[in-house]
N, CA and C atoms as a LAMMPS dump frame, in Angstrom:
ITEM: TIMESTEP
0
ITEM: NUMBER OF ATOMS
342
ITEM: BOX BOUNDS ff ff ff
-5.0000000000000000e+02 5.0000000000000000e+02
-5.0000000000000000e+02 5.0000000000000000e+02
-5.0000000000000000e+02 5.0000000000000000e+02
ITEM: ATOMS id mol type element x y z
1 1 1 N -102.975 -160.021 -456.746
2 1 2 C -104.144 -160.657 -457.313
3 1 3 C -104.09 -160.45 -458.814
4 2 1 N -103.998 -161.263 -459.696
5 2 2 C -104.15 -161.291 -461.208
6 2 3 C -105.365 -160.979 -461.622
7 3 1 N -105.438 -159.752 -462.16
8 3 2 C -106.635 -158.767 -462.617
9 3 3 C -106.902 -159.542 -463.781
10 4 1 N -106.844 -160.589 -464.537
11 4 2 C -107.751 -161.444 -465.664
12 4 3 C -107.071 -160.629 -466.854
13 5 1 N -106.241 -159.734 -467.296
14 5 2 C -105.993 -159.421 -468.211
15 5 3 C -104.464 -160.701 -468.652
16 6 1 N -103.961 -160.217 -470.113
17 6 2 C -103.769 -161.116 -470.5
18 6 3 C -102.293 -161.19 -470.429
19 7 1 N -101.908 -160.698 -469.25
20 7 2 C -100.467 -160.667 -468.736
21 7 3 C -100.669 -162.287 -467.757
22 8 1 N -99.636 -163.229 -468.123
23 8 2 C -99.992 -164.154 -467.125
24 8 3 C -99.667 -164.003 -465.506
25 9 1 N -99.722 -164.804 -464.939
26 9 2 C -99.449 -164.903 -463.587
27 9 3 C -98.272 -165.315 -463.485
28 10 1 N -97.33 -164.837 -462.296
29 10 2 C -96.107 -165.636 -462.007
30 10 3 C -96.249 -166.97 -462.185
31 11 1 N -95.029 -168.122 -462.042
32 11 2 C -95.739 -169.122 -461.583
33 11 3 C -94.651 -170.274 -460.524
34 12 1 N -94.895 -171.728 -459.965
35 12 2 C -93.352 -172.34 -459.701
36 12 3 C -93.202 -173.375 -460.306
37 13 1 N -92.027 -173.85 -460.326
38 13 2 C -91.779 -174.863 -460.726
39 13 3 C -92.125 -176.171 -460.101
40 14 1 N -92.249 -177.293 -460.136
41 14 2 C -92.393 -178.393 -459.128
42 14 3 C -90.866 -178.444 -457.983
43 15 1 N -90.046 -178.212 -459.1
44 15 2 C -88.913 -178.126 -458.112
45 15 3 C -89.1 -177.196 -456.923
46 16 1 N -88.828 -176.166 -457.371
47 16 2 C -89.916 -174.704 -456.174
48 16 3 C -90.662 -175.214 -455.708
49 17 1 N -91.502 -175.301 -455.678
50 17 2 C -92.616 -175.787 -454.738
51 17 3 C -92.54 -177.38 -454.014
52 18 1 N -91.541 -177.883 -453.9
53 18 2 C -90.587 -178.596 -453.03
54 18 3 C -90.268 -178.524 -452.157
55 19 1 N -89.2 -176.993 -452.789
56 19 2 C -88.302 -176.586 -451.762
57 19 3 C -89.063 -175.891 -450.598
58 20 1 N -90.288 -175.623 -451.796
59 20 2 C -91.033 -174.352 -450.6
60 20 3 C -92.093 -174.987 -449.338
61 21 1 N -92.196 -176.266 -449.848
62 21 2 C -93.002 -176.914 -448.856
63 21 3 C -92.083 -177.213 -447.494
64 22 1 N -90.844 -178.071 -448.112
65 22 2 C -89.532 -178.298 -447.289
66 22 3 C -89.184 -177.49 -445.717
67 23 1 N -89.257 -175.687 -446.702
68 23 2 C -89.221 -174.843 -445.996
69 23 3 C -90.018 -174.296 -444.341
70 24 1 N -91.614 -174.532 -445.205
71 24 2 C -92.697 -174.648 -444.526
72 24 3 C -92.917 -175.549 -443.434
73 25 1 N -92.56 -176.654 -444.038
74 25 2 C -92.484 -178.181 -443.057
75 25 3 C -92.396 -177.627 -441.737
76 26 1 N -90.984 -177.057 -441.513
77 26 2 C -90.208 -176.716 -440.345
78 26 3 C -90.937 -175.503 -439.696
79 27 1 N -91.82 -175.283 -440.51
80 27 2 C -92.621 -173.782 -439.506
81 27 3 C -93.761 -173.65 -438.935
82 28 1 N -94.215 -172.481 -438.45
83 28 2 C -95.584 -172.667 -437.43
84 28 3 C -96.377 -172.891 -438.682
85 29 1 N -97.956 -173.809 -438.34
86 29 2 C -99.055 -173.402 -439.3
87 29 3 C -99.27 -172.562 -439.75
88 30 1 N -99.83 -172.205 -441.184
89 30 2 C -99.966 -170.575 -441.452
90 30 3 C -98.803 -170.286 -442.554
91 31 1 N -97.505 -170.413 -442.077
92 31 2 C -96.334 -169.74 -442.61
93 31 3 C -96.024 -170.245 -444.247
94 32 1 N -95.88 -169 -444.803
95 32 2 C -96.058 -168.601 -446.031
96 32 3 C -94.538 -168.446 -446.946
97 33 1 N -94.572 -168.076 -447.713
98 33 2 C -92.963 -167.778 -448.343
99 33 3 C -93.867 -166.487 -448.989
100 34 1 N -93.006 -164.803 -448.947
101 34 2 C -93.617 -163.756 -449.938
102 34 3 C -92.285 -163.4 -450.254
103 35 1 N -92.856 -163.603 -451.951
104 35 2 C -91.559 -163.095 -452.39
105 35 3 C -91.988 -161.476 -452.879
106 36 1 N -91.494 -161.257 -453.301
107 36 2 C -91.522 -159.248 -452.735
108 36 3 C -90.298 -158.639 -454.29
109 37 1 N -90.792 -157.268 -454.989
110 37 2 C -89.661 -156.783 -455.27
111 37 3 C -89.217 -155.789 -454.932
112 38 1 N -87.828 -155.297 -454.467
113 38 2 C -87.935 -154.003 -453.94
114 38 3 C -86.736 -153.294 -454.76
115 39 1 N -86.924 -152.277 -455.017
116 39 2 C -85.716 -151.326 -455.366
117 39 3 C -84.547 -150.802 -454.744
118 40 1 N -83.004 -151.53 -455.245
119 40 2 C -82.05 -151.31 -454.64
120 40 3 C -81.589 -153.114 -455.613
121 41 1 N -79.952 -153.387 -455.016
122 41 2 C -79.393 -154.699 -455.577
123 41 3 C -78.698 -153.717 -456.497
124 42 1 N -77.834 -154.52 -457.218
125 42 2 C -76.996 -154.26 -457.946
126 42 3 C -77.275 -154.1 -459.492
127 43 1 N -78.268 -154.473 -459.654
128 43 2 C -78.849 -154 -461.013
129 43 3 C -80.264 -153.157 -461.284
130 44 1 N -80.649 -152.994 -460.143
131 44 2 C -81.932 -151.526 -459.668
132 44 3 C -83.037 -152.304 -459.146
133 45 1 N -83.545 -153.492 -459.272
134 45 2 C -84.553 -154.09 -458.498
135 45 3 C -83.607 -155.413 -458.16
136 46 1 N -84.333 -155.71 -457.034
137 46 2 C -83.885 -157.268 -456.079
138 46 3 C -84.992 -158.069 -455.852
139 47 1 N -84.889 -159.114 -455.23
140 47 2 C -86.097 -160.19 -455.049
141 47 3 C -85.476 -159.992 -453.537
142 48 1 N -87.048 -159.748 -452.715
143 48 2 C -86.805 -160.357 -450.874
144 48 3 C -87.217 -161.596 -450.868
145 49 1 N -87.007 -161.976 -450.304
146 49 2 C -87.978 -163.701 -449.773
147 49 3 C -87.948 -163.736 -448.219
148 50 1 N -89.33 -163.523 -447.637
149 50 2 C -89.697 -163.818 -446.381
150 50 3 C -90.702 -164.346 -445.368
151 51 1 N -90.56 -165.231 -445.052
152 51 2 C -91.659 -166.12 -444.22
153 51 3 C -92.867 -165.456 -443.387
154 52 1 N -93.781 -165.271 -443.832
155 52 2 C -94.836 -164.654 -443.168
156 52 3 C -96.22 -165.893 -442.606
157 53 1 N -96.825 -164.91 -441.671
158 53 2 C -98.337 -165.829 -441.008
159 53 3 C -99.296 -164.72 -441.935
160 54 1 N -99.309 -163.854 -442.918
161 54 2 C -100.34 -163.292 -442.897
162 54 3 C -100.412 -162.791 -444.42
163 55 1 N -101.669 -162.989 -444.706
164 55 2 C -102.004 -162.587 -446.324
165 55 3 C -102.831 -161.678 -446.303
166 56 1 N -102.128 -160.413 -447.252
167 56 2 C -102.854 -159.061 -447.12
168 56 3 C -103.898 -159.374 -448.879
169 57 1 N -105.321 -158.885 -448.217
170 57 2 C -105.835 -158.63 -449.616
171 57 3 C -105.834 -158.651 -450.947
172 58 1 N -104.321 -158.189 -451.459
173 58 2 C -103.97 -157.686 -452.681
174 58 3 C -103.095 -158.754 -453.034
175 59 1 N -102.613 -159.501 -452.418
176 59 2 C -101.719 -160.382 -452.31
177 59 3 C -102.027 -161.588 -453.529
178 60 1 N -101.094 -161.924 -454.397
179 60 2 C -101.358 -163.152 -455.345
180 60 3 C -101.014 -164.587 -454.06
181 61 1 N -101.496 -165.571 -454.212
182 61 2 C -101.29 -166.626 -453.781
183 61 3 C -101.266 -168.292 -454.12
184 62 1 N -99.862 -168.224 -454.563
185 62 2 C -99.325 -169.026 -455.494
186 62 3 C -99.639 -170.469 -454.831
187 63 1 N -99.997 -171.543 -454.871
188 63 2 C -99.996 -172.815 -454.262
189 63 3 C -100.145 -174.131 -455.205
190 64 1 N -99.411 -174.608 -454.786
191 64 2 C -98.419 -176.475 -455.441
192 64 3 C -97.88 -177.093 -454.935
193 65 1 N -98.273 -178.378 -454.661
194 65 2 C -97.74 -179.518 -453.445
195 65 3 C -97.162 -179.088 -452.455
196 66 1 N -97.963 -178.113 -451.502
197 66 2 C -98.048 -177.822 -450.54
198 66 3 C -97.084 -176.71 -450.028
199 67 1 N -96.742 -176.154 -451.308
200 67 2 C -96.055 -174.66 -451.143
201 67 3 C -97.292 -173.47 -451.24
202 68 1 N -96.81 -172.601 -450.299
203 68 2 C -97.732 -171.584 -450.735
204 68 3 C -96.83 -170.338 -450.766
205 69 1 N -97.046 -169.254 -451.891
206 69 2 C -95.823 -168.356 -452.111
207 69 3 C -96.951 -167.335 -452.201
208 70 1 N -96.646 -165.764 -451.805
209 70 2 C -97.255 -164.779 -451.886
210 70 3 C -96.64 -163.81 -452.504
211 71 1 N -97.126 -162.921 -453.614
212 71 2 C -96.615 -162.224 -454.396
213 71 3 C -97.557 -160.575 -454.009
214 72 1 N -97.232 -159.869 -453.37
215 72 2 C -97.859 -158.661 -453.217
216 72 3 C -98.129 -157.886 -454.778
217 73 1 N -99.271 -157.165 -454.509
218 73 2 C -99.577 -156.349 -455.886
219 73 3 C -98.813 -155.411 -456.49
220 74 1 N -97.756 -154.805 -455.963
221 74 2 C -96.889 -153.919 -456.992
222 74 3 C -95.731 -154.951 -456.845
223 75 1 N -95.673 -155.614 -456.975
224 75 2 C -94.057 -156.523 -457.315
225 75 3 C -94.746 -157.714 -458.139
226 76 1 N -96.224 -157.81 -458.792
227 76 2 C -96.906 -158.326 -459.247
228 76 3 C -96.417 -157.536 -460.959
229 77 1 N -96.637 -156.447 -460.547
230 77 2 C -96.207 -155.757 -461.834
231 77 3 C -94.635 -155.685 -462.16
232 78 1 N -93.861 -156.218 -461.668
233 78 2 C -92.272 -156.408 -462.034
234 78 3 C -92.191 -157.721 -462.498
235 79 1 N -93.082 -158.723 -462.602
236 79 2 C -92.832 -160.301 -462.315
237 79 3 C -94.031 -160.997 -463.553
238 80 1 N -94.459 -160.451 -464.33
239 80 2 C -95.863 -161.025 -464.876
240 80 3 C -94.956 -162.197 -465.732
241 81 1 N -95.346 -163.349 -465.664
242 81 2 C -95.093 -164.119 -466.878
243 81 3 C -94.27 -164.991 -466.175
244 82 1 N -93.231 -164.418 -465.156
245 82 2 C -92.056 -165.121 -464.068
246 82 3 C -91.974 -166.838 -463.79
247 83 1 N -91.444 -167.124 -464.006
248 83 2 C -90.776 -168.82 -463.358
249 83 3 C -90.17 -168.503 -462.215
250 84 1 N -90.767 -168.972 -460.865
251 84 2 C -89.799 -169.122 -460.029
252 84 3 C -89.385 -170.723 -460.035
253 85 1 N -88.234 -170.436 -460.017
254 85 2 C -87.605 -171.91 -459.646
255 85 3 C -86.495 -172.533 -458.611
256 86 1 N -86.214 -173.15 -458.292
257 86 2 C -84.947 -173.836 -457.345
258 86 3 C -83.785 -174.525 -458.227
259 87 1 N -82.573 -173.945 -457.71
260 87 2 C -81.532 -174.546 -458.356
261 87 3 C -80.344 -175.27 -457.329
262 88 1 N -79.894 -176.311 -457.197
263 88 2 C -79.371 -177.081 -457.058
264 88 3 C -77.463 -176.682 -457.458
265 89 1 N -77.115 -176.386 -457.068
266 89 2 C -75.648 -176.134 -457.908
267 89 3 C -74.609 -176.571 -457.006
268 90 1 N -73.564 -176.663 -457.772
269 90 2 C -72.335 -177.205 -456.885
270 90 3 C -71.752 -176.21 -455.633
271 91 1 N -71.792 -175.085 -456.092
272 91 2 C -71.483 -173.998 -455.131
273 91 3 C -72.318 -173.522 -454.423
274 92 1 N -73.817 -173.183 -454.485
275 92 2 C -74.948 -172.908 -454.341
276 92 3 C -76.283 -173.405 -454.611
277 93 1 N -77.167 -173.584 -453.603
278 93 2 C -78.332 -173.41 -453.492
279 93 3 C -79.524 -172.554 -453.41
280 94 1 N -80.331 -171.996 -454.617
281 94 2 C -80.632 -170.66 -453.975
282 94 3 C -82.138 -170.991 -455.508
283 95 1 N -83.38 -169.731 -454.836
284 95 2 C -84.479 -169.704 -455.49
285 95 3 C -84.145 -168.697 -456.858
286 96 1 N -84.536 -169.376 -457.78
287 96 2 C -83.891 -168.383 -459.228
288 96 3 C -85.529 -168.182 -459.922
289 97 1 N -85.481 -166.42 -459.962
290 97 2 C -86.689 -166.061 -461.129
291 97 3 C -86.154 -165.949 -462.398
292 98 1 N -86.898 -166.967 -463.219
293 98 2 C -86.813 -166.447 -464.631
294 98 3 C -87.709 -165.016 -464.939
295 99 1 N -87.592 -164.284 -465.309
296 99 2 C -88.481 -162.723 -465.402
297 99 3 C -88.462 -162.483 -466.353
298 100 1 N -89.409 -162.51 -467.843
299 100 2 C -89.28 -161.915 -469.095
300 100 3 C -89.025 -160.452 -469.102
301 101 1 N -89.447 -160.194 -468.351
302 101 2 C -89.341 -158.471 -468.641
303 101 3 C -88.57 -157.856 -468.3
304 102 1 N -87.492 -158.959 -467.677
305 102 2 C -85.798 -158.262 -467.23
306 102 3 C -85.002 -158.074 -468.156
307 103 1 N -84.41 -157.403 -468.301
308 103 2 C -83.273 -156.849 -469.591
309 103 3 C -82.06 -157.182 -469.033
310 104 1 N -81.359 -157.377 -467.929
311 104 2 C -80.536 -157.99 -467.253
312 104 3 C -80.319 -158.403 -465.847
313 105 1 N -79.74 -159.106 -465.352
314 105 2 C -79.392 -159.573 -464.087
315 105 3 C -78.143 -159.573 -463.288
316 106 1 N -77.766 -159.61 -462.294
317 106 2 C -76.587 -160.317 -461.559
318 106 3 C -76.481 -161.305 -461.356
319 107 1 N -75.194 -161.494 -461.407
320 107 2 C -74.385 -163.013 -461.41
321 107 3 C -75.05 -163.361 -460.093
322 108 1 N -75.631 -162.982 -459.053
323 108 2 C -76.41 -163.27 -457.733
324 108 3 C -77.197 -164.158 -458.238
325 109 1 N -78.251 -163.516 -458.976
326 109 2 C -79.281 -163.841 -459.33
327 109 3 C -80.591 -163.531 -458.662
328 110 1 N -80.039 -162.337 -457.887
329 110 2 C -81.278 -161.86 -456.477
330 110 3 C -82.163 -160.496 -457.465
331 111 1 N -81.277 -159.825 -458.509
332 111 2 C -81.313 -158.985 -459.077
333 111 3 C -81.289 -158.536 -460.157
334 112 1 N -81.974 -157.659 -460.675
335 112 2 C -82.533 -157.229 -462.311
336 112 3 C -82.746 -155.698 -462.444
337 113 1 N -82.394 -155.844 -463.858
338 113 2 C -83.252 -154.464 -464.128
339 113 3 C -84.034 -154.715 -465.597
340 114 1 N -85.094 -153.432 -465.529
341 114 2 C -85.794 -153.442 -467.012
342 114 3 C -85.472 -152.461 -467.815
């Protein structure tokens, strides 16, 4: 949940929120995309991404043409300002955060550190 201070909110792209509807399409009512950060990956934090029916309290809840993305409250604080987006590539398809407050990444792109 974005406490009103003057850190912005994550946010998606139209592209993202495409893909994320796309995703949804194919699932029970309810089902969500939470993206999550957890510690571990190859550069000390990672991004999870996992389909849930259920929104806890604390939970940010991102929604745009019919994506809905959930950002829990301490991975809220790894992500302030964040672009999620969808990329398209010749080799790969895969959800890419832009993260200001990352100091670097892996060539994955699942992973960061600050």
């Amino acid at each position: 949940m974005h406490d009103g201070s003057d850190t912005p909110p994550p946010t998606l792209t139209d592209r993202a929120a495409r893909r994320v509807a796309e995703i949804l399409s194919g699932e029970a009512d309810g089902t969500m995309l939470r993206i999550a950060v957890l510690g571990g990956g190859c550069s000390g934090f990672q991004y999870d991404y996992s389909l849930v029916t259920e929104k806890n309290d604390d939970d940010l809840l991102l929604e745009k043409g019919g994506a809905k993305v959930l950002i829990d409250e301490m991975s809220q604080q790894y992500m302030p300002g964040a672009v999620i987006d969808y990329a398209e590539e010749l080799i790969a398809a895969a959800f890419r955060i832009e993260n200001p407050i990352a100091t670097s990444g892996c060539g994955c792109g699942t992973s960061f550190s600050l």
